[in-house]
C-alpha positions as CSV (number, residue, x, y, z in Angstrom):
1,X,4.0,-8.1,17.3
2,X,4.2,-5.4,14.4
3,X,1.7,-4.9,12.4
4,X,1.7,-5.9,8.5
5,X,0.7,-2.9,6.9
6,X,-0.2,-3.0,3.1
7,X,0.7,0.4,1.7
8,X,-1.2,1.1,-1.8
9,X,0.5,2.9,-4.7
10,X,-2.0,5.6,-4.1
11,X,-0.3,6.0,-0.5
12,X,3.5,5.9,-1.6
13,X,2.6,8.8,-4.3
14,X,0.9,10.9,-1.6
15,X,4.6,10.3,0.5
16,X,6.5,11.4,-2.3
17,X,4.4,14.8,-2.9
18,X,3.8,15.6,0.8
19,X,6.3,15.1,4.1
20,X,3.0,15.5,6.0
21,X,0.1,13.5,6.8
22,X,-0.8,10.0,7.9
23,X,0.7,8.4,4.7
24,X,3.7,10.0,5.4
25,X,3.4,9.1,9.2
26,X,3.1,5.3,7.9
27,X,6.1,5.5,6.2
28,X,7.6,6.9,8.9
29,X,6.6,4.2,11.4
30,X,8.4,1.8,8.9
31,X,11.3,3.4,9.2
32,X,11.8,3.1,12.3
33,X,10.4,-0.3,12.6
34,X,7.4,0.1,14.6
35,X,5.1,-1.4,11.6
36,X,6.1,-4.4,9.0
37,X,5.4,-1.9,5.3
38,X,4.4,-4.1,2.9
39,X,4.1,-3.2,-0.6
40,X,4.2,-5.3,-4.5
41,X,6.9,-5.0,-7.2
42,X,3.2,-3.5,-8.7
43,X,2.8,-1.0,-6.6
44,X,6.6,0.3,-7.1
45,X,6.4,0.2,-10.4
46,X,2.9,1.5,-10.9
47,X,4.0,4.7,-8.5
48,X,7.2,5.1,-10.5
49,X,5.7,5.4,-13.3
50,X,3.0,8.2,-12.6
51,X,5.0,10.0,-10.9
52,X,7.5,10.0,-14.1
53,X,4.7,11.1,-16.1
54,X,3.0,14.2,-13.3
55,X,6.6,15.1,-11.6
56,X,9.9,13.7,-12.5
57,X,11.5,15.7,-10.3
58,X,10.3,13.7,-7.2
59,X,11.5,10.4,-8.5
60,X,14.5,11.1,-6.3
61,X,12.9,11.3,-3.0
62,X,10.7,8.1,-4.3
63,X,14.0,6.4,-4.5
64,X,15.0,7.8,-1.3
65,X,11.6,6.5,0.6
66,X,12.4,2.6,-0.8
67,X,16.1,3.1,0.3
68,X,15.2,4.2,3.7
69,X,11.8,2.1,4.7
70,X,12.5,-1.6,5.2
71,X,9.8,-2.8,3.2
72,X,9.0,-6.3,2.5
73,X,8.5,-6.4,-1.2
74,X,5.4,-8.8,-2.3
75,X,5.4,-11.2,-5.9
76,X,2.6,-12.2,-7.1
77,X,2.0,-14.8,-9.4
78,X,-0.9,-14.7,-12.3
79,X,-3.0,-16.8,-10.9
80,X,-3.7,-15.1,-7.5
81,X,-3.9,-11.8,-10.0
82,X,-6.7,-14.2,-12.2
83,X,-8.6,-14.9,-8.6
84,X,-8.4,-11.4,-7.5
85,X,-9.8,-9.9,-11.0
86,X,-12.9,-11.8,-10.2
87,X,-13.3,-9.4,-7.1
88,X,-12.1,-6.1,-8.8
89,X,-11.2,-3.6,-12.1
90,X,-8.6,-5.2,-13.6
91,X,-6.2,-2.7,-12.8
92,X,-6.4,-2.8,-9.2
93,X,-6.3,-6.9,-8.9
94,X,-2.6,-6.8,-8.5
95,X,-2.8,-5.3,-5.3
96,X,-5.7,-6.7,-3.6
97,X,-3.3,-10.3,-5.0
98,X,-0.8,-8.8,-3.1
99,X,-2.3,-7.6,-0.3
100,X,-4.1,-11.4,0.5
101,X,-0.7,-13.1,-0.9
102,X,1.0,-11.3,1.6
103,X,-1.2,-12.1,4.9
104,X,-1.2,-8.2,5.8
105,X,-3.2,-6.7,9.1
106,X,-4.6,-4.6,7.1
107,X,-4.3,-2.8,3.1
108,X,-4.1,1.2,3.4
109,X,-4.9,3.2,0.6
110,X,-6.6,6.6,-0.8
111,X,-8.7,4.5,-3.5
112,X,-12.4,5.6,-2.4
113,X,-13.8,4.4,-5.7
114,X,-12.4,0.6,-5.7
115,X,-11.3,-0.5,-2.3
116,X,-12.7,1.7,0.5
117,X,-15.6,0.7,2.2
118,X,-16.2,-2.6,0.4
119,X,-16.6,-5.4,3.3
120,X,-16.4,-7.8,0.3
121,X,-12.9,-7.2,-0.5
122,X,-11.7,-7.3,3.6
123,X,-13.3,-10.6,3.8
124,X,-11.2,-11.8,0.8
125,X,-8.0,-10.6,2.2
126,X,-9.1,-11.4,5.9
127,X,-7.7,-7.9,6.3
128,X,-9.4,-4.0,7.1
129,X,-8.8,-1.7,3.8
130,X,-8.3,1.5,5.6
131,X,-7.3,5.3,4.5
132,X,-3.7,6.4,6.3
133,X,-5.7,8.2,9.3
134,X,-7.7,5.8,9.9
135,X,-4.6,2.9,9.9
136,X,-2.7,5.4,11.6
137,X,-5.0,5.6,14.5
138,X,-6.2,2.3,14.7
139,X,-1.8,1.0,14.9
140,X,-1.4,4.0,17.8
141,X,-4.3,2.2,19.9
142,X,-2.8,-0.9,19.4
């Protein structure tokens, strides 16, 4: 069975800025179908937008990366945003909503300050919150 990876917004920017690297690898194994890429109508649009505002002339290969990786795009609703505020900033509920919502294996993101190494948050979404190497590795020894 494939694995249900959540990819954060921090983790689709790095892909657009860099062909290299575990979050590019990620995206790469959901290309090809060897993981299930989850991500959030927030996370799209929250990615969009800063890279807009840092480097519109990547917005191309953004759209390219959501043409060619079959994600499974996640709604959420305001309630499970409401429940998940209770567990983080504001900003970030959306995703960890998303991430439980969609029943993932694990999240993945570069977010040290607000999701990495909090046990507290992997218990809510029954799910690991890894950064791309480690997701990366822990998929390859699957």
């Amino acid at each position: 069975m494939k694995a249900r990876v959540f990819i954060d917004s921090s983790v689709l920017f790095s892909a657009v800025y860099s062909t290299s690297g575990h979050f590019s690898d990620l995206l790469v194994m959901g290309a090809e179908a060897d993981i299930l890429a989850v991500i959030s109508d927030f996370v799209i649009i929250e990615t969009r937008r800063n890279i807009r505002e840092l480097k519109p002339e990547k917005l191309a290969r953004l759209d390219r990366l959501l043409a060619t990786v079959q994600f499974e795009i996640v709604r959420v609703n305001p309630e499970d945003v409401a429940d998940a505020k209770q567990w983080i900033v504001l900003k970030d509920a959306p995703v960890l909503a998303a991430a439980k919502v969609a029943r993932v294996d694990m999240l993945v993101t570069l977010d040290k300050k607000h999701f990495l190494g909090r046990p507290d948050l992997e218990t809510y979404i029954n799910a690991p919150i890894l950064t791309p190497k480690e997701a990366f590795q822990k998929i390859k020894t699957s």
